[in-house]
C-alpha positions as YAML, in Angstrom:
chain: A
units: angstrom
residues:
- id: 1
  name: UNK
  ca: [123.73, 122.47, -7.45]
- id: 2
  name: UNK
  ca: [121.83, 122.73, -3.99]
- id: 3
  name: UNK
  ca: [120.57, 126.68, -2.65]
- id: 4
  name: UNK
  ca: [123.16, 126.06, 0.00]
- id: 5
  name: UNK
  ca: [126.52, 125.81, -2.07]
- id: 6
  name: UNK
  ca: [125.08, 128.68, -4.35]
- id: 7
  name: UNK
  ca: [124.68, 130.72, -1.27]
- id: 8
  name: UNK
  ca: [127.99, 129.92, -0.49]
- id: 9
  name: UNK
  ca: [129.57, 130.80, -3.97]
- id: 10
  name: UNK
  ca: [128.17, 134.45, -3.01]
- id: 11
  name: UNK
  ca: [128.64, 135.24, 0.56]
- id: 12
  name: UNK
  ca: [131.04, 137.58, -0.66]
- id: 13
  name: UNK
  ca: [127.82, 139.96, -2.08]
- id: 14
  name: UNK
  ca: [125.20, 139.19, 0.90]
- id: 15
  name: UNK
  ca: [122.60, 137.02, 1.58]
- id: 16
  name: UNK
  ca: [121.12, 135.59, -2.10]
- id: 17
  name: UNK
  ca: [117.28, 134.64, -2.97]
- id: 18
  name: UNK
  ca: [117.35, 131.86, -5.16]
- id: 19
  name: UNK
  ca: [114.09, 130.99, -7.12]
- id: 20
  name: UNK
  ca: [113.25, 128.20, -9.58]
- id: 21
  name: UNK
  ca: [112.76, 128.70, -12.67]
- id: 22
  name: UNK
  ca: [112.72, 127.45, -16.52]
- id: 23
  name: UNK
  ca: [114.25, 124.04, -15.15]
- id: 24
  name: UNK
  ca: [116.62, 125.91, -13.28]
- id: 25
  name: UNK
  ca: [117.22, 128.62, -10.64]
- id: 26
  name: UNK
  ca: [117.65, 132.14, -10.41]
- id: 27
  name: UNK
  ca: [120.07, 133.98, -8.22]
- id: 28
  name: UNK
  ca: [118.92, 137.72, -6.70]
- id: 29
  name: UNK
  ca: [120.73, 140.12, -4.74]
- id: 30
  name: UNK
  ca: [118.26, 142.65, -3.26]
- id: 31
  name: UNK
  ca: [115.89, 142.01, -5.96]
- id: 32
  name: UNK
  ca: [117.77, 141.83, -9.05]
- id: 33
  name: UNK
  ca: [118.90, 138.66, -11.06]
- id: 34
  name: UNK
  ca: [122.54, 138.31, -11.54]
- id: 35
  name: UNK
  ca: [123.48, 134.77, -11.98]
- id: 36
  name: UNK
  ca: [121.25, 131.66, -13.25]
- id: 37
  name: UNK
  ca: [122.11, 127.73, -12.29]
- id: 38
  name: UNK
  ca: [121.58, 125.99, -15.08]
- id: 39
  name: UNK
  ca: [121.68, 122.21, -15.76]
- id: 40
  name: UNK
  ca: [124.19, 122.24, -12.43]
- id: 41
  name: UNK
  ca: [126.85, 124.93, -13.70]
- id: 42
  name: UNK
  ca: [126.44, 128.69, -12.53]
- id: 43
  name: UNK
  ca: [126.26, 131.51, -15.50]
- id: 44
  name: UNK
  ca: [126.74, 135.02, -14.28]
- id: 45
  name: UNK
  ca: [125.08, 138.12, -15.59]
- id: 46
  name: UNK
  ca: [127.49, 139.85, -18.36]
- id: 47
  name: UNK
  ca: [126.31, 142.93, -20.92]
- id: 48
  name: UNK
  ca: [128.50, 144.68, -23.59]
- id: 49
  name: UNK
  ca: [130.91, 146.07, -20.68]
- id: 50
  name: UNK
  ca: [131.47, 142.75, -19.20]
- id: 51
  name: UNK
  ca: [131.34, 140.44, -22.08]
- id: 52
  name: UNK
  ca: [134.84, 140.80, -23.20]
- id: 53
  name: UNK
  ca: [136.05, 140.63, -19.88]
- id: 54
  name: UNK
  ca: [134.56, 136.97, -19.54]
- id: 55
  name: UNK
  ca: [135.74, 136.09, -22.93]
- id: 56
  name: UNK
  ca: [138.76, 136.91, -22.16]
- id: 57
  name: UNK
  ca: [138.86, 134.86, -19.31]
- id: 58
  name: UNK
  ca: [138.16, 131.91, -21.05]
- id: 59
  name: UNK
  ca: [134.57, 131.96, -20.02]
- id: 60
  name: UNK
  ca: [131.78, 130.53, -22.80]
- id: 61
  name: UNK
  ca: [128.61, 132.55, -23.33]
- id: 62
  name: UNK
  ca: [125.39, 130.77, -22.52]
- id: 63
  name: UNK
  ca: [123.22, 129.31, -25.73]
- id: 64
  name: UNK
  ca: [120.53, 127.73, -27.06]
- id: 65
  name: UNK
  ca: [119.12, 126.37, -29.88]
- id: 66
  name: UNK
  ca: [115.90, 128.53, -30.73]
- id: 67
  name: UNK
  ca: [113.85, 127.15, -33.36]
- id: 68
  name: UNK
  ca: [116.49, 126.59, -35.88]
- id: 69
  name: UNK
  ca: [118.76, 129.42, -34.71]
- id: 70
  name: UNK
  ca: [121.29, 129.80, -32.17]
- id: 71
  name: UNK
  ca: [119.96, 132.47, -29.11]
- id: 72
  name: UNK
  ca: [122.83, 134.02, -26.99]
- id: 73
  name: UNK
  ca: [121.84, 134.96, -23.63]
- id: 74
  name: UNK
  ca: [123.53, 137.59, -21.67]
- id: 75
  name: UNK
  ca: [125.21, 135.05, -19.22]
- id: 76
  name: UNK
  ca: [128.34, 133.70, -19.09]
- id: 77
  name: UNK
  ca: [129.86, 130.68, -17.44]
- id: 78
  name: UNK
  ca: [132.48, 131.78, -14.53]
- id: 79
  name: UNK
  ca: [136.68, 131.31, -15.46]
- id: 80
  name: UNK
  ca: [138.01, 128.25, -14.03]
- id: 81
  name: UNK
  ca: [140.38, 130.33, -11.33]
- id: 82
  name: UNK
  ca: [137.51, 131.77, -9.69]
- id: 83
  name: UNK
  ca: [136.47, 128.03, -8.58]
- id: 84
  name: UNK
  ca: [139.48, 128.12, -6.17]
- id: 85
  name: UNK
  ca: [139.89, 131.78, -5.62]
- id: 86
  name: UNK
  ca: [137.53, 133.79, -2.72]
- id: 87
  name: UNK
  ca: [139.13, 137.02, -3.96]
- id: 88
  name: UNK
  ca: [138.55, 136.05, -7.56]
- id: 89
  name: UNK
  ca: [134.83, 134.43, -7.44]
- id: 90
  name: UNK
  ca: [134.27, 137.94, -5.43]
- id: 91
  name: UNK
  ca: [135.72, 140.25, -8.22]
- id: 92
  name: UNK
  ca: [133.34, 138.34, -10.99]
- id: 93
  name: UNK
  ca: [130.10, 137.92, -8.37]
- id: 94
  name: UNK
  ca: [130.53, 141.81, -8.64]
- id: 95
  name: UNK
  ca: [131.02, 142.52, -12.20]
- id: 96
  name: UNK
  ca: [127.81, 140.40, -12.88]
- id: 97
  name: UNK
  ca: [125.74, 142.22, -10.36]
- id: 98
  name: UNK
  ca: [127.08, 145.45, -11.97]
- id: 99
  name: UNK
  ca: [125.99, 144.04, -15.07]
- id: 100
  name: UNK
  ca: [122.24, 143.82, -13.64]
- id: 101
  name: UNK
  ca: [122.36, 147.18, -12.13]
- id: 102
  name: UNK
  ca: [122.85, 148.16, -15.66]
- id: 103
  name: UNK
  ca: [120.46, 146.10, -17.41]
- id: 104
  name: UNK
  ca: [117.67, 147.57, -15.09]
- id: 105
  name: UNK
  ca: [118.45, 151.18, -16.06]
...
């Protein structure tokens, strides 16, 4: 996904910083990491508040395979409805920036 549609996805926040990394990109809001773009699809910051939340929307956590063992990471891809949805991609662009302001603590 190109800087400028992933800007786009989160004009509802404020202007992003997006940095490469690991093969993919990072997305900041004033400093702090919320959402990761990761072979093309977006994963959004979720913690033990949150997580259910995305689950429950249908959303899949983010995995890997870590030397023999499976390694969840505390992202989660976003629910379909957002996709077509300002008011929707705004309400989970928030939760996972929430998320990060909670992480940092």
């Amino acid at each position: 996904m190109d800087n400028a549609a992933i800007e786009e996805m989160f004009e509802t926040l404020g202007a992003v910083t997006i940095k490469r990394m690991f093969g993919g990109k990072g997305v900041y809001f004033e400093g702090i990491i919320f959402a990761l773009e990761v072979d093309g699809e977006i994963l959004l910051k979720g913690d033990d508040r949150t997580g259910p939340t995305f689950e429950a929307a249908g959303s899949r956590q983010w995995a890997y395979d870590g030397k023999g063992k499976t390694v969840k990471m505390p992202y989660w891809s976003i629910p379909e409805e957002a996709y077509d949805d300002p008011d929707e991609m705004a309400r989970w662009v928030r939760l996972a920036y929430e998320a990060s302001l909670r992480a940092k603590k």
